[in-house]
N, C-alpha and C positions, 0 to 999 in steps of 0.2 A: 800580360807580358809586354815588355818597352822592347821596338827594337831599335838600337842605332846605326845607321847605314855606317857612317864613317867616325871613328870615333875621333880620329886627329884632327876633324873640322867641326868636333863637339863643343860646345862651351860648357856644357856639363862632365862633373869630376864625381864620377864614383868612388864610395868607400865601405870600407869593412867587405868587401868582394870575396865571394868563392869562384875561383874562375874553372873552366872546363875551353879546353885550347884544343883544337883541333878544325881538319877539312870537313869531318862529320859525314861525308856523302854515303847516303843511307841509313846513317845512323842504327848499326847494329847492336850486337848484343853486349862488344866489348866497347863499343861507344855509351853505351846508356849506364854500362857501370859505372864509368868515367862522369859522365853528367849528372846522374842521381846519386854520386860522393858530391859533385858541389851543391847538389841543391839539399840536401839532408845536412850539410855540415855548416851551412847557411841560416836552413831554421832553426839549427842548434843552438847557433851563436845568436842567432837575433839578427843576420846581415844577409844580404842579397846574391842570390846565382848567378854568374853570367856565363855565361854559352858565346867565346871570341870565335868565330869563324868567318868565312871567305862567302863573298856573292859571287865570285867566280872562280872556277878552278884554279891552283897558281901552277896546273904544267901547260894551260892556254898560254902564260907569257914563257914559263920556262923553255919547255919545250914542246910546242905548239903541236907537232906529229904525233906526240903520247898522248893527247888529252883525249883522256876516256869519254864515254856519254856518262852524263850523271844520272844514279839511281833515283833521288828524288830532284825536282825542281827548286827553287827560292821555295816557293810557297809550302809544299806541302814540306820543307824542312823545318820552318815556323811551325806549319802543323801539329808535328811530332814534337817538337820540344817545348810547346805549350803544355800537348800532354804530359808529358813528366815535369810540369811545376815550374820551369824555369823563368826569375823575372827580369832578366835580359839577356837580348842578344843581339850582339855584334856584328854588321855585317859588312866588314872590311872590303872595299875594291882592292883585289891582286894584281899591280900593273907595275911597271917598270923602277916607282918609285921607290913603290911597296919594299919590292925585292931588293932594293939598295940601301936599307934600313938594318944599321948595324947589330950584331946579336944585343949589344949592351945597351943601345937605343931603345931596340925593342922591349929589354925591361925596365929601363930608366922613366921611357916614355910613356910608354904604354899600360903595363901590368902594374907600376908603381904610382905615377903618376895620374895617370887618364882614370884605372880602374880601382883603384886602391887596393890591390888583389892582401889578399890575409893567408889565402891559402890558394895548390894553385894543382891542377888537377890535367897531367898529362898523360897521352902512351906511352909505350915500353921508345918506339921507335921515332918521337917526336923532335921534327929539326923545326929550325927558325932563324931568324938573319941571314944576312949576306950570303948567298951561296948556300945555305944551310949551315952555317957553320958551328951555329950555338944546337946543343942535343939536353937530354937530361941531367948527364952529369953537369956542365957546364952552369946550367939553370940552378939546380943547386948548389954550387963552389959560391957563384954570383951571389947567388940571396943569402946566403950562409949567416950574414951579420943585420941581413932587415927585418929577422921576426917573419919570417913569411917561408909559410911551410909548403916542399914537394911534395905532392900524393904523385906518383909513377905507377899508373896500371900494366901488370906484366898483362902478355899475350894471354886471350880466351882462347880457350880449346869446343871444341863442340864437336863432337862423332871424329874423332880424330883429325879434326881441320882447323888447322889458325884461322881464327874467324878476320877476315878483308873482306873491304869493298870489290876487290877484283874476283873473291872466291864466289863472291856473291853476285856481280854481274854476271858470271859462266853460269851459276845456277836458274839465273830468269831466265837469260838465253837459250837454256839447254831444256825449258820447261819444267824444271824440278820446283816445284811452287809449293809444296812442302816443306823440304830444305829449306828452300831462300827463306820463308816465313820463319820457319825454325831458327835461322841462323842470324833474320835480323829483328828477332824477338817482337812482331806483330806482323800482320798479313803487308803483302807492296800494297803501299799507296800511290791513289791516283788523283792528280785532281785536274778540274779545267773551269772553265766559264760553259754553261749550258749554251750549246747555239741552234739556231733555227737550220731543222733539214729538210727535208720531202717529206713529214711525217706518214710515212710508209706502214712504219709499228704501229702506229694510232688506227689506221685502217685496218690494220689484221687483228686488232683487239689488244695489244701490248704496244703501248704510247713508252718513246725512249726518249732519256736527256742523252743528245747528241755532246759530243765533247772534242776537239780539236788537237792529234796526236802531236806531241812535245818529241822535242830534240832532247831525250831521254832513252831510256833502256825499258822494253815491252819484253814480257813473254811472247813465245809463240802463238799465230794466232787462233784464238780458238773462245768457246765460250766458257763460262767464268762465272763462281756464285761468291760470293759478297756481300759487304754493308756500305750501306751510306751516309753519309752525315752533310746536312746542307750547313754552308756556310750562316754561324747568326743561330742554328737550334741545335736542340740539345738532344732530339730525337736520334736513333739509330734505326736506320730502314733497313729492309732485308731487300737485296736483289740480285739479277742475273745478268752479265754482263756479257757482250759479245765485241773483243777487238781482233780488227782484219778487215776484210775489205766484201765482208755480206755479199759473198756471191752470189745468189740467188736473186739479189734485187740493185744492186750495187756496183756490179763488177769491175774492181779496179779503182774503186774508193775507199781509201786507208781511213777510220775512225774506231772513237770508241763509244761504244751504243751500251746506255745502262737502263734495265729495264726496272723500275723499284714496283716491289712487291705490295698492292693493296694501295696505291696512292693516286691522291687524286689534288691538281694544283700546278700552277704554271711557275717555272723552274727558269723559264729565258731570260740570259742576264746574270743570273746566279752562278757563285762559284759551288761547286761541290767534292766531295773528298769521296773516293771510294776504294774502299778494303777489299782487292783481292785475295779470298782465304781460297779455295780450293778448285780446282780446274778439273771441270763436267764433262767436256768432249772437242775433241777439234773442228776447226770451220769447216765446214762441207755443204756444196753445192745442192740444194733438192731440185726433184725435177718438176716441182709443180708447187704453188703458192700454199694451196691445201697440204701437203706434206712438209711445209714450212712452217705454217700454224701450227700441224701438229707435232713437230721438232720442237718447238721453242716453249709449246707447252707441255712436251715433255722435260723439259728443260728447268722448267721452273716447278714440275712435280716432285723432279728430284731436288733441287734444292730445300724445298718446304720439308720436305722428309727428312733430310738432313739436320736440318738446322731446328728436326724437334728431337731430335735423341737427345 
């Protein structure tokens, strides 16, 4: 997967493009329908995916007071749209200029031009240009006569809920780690650069890759079974993950401590991804290091159980 940060300062001109157009943050269930039309209707034709989206939110410039945290980071958005096949992506700075780029600019330049889109893969509620002023119909009146077809995905329903990014940050926040998996069609991801801590777990017999907490969206804190995927292999690790602030030994140290199952190897330096699937218990204080041990390996008793059904 090619990504290009900015494509108005590309010297390269894409063609025969299936584009998929969106903020993507978190890239859910009615997101990946949307992206898996452009990348299947790409290998159809014989032409290329692309995935146009933002490296920063655009209501940081619109309207700097709404801007949510985002559900995934840069990276683990590359993450996920590698795994669904996609062979570019776009990752537009949203800044002042951005926003002053007329609707007709936007396809003259951009989607005709820069990407040579063929076909072109929107939500039900997708604005663009000046103010937002260009929507779907618009998109289509415009290309009417270039040979370049609108795919318009109406809203996903899921358990009687328009599946959003914002339905979806209430659900991490509120701990429903079911749901939100459900609703954005694979477990939250998480990723970091492994960093050096007090290796604390290495002395109680369960050694952690330490990870440094993002200006992002966390569940509550508490511990957490998992997989992992190091940056560069192909392997999927089983683990159990503890974020919060490890009272017991830690007090008032925000991190995230992931503990991988059966491994043996040094990790510092490394990026890692790690799949939150299901939430085992809340942080809690023990009163003694020995009932710590025996917490966390309980902890990873029940995960192994689980994860052989």
């Amino acid at each position: 997967m090619k990504v290009i940060k900015d494509i108005l300062k590309c010297d390269e001109k894409l063609n025969n493009s299936y584009v998929a157009l969106g903020t993507f943050d978190g890239i859910h269930r009615g997101h990946r329908k949307l992206i898996q039309g452009a990348v299947d209707k790409a290998k159809e034709n014989n032409g290329i995916s692309v995935v146009y989206t933002f490296l920063n939110h655009p209501l940081e410039v619109i309207f700097p007071d709404k801007k949510p945290k985002m559900i995934n980071t840069t990276k683990e958005k590359l993450f996920i749209l590698e795994e669904l096949g996609v062979d570019y992506v776009v990752l537009q700075t949203f800044d002042n200029d951005f926003a002053n780029i007329t609707k007709e600019d936007f396809i003259d330049k951009i989607l005709v031009e820069k990407l040579g889109a063929r076909e072109i893969f929107i939500g039900f509620n997708y604005t663009f240009g000046q103010k937002g002023s260009g929507n779907t119909e618009f998109l289509k009146e415009y290309t009417h006569k270039m040979d370049i077809k609108i795919n318009v995905i109406p809203p996903i329903e899921c358990r009687g809920k328009i599946l959003s990014s914002t339905v979806i940050r209430k659900l991490i926040l509120d701990g429903k780690m079911a749901k939100a998996n459900l609703f954005l069609g694979r477990p939250l991801l998480i990723s970091g650069i492994v960093e050096h801590g007090k290796k604390l777990g290495r002395m109680l017999g369960f050694p952690t890759a330490n990870l440094k907490i993002m200006n992002k969206i966390y569940p509550p804190f508490g511990i957490y079974g998992g997989t992992v995927k190091i940056e560069g292999e192909d392997i999927i690790h089983t683990a159990v993950i503890n974020i919060g602030e490890n009272p017991t030994l830690k007090p008032g140290e925000l991190s995230v401590e992931v503990h991988i199952l059966d491994f043996q190897g040094d990790l510092y330096g490394k990026r890692i991804y790690v799949n939150l699937e299901k939430h085992l218990r809340d942080e809690k204080k023990f009163d003694s290091i020995e009932e710590l041990v025996k917490g966390i390996g309980n902890d990873v008793k029940r995960w192994r159980k689980f994860k052989r059904k």
